[in-house]
C-alpha positions in Angstrom: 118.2 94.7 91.0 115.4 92.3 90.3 113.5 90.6 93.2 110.2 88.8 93.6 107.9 90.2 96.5 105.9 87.2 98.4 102.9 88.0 99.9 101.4 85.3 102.5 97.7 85.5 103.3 95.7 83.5 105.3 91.9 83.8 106.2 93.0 82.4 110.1 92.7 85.8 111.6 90.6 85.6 114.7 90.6 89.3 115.7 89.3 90.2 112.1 88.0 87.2 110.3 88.7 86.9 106.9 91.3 90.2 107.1 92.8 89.6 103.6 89.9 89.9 101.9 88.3 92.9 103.6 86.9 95.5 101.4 88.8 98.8 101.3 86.9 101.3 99.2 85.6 98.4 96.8 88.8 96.5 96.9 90.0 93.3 98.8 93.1 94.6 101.2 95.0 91.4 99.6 94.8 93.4 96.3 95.6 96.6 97.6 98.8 95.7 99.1 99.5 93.4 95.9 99.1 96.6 94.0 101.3 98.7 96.2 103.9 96.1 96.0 103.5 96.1 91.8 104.8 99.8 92.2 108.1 98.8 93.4 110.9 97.8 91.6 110.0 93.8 92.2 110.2 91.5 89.3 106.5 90.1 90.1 104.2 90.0 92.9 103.1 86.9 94.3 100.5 86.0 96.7 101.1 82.8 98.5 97.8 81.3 100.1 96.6 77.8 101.2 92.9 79.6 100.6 91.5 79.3 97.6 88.7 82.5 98.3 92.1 84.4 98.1 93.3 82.8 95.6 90.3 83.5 93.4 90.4 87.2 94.6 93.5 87.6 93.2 92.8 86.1 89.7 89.6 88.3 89.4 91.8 91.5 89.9 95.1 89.9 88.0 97.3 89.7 90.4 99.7 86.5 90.8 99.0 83.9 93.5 100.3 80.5 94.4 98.7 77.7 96.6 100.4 76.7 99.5 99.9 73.9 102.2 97.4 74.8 105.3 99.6 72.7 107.9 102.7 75.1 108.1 104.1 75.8 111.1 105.6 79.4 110.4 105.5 82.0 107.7 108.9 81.1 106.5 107.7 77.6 106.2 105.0 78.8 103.6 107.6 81.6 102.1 110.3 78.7 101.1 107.6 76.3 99.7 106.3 79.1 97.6 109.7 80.1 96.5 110.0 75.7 95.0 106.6 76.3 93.8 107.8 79.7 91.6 111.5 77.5 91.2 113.4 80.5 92.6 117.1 80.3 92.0 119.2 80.0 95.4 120.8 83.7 94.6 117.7 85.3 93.6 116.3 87.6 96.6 112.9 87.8 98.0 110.7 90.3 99.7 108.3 89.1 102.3 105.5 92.0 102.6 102.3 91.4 104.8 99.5 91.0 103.2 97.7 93.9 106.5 99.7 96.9 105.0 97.9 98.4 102.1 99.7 101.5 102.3 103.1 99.7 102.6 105.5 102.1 100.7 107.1 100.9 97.3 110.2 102.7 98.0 110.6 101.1 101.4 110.1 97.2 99.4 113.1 98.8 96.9 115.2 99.9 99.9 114.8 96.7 101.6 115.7 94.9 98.4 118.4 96.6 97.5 120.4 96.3 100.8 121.1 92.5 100.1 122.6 93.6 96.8 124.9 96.1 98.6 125.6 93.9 101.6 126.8 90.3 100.4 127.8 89.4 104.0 123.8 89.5 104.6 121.1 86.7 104.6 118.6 89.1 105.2 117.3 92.5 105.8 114.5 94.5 107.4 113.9 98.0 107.9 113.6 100.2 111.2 112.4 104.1 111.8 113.3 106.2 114.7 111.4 105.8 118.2 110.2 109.4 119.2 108.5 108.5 122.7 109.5 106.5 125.8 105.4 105.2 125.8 106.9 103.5 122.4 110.4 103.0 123.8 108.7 100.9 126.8 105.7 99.5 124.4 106.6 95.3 124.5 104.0 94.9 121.8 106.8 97.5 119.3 109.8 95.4 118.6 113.0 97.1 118.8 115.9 96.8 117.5 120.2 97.8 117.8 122.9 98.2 115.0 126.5 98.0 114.8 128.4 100.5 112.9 127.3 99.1 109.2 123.4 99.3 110.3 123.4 95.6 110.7 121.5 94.1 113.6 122.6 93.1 117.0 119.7 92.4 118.9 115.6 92.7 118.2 113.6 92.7 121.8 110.3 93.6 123.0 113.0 95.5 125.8 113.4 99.0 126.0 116.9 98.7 124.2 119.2 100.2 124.5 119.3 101.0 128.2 120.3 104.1 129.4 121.6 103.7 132.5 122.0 107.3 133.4 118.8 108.6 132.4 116.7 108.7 135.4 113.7 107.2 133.4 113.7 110.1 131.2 114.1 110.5 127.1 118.1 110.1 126.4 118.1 111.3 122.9 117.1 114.6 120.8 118.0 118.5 120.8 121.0 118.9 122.6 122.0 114.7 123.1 124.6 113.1 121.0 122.9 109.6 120.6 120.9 109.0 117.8 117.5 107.9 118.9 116.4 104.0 119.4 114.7 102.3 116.6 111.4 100.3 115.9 111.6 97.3 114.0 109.0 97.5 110.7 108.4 94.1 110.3 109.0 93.8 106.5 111.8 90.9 105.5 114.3 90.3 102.5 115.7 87.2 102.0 118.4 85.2 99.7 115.9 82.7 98.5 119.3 79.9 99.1 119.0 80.6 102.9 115.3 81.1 103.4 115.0 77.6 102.2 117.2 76.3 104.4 115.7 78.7 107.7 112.5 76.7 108.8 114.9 73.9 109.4 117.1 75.4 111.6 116.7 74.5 115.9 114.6 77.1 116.8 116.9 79.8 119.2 115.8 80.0 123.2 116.1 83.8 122.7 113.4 83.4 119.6 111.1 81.4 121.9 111.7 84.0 124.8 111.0 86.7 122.7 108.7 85.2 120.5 110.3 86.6 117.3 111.6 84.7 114.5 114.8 86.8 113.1 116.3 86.2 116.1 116.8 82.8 115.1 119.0 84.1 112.4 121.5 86.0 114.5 121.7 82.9 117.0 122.8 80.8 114.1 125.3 83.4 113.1 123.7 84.8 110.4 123.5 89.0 109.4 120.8 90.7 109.0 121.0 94.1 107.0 118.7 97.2 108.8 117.4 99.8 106.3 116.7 103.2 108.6 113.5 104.6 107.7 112.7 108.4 108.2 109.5 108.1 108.1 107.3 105.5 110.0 105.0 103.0 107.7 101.4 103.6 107.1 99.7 101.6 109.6 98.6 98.1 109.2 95.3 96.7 109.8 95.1 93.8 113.1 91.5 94.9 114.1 88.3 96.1 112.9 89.8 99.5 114.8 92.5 98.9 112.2 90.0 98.3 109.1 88.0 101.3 109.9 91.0 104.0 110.3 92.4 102.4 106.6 89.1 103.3 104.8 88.6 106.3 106.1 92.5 107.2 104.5 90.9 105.4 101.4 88.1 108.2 101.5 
């Protein structure tokens, strides 16, 4: 199928100012995800940035970029003006990939595409990987997540979920257990480009504001969301200098 991948990039980051256009082995991270992304299946790669530093970036490597307002009060906001700005049919999907993950997989952008053209009952999709320890399990800042029987999701929480009530505090899945394990949420997005236009506008959910996630304003509204299972876990994403430092070293 062909989809667009949007990448939004801001230089706001306070624990690692200007993040998106840190150098990783000679290259601005903006890039390097951009040129992950251009190994996937997408139709073009797209930067959307209210910088203009980025947007230069990108021009000097080649790689696609709109401009976007500064005063937007989510990333969906600045996701659904860039999809009027690149006059994105309503049918047409998009892929929302953060502009931290420069080793995001190109397979996992496909897979997450490619669910909204096998599940027409979906808005949107996302992608999960299996939870191996109850550190993670318990972890509020690892967003879980639970399916129903088509791997569409019920319920993203900070929670340990689901509860085992018989447990006794100790792992409930694995060798010898008939429940599959719980699942991390890997915060990667498709969308039909008709109904992320129309999300920033919906009431915002109590359970979003309780949580402080964003998808679950979807399900609130009644809307599905599509969860592609993962086996492996993502390359990890850079937040802090911490971050930074353990991506260049990989870049070695």
């Amino acid at each position: 199928m062909r989809f667009t991948v949007l990448i939004p990039a801001r230089l706001a980051s306070t624990r690692l100012p200007d993040k998106p256009l840190a150098d990783i082995a000679g290259i601005p991270m903006i890039v390097r995800v951009a040129q992950r992304a251009l190994l996937s299946g997408a139709g073009r790669v797209v930067v959307a940035t209210d910088s203009p530093r980025i947007a230069e970036t990108c021009a000097a490597f080649q790689i696609a970029s709109v401009m976007t307002h500064a005063d937007h009060p989510s990333g969906s906001d600045r996701l659904a003006e860039a999809c009027n700005l690149l006059q994105l049919g309503d049918d047409e999907v998009v892929v929302n990939v953060q502009g931290d993950e420069p080793l995001i997989d190109p397979g996992l952008i496909d897979a997450v595409a490619g669910l909204l053209d096998d599940r027409p009952d979906c808005v949107m999709s996302t992608a999960a990987h299996a939870i191996h320890t109850l550190a993670d399990l318990h972890n509020p800042n690892l967003v879980k997540v639970v399916l129903d029987a088509r791997n569409t999701a019920l319920y993203f929480s900070r929670a340990p979920i689901p509860a085992a009530r018989d447990a006794g505090g100790q792992a409930w899945w694995g060798a010898g257990s008939t429940q599959p394990p719980p699942l991390r949420h890997v915060g990667i997005y498709g969308y039909r480009v008709g109904f992320l236009r129309e999300f920033p506008r919906m009431p915002q959910a109590p359970l979003e504001q309780l949580e402080a996630l964003e998808q679950l304003r979807a399900l609130w509204h009644g809307h599905r969301i599509a969860v592609h299972i993962s086996a492996e876990a993502p390359g990890p994403g850079v937040d802090t200098p911490e971050d930074l430092e353990r991506v260049r070293r990989l870049f070695v």
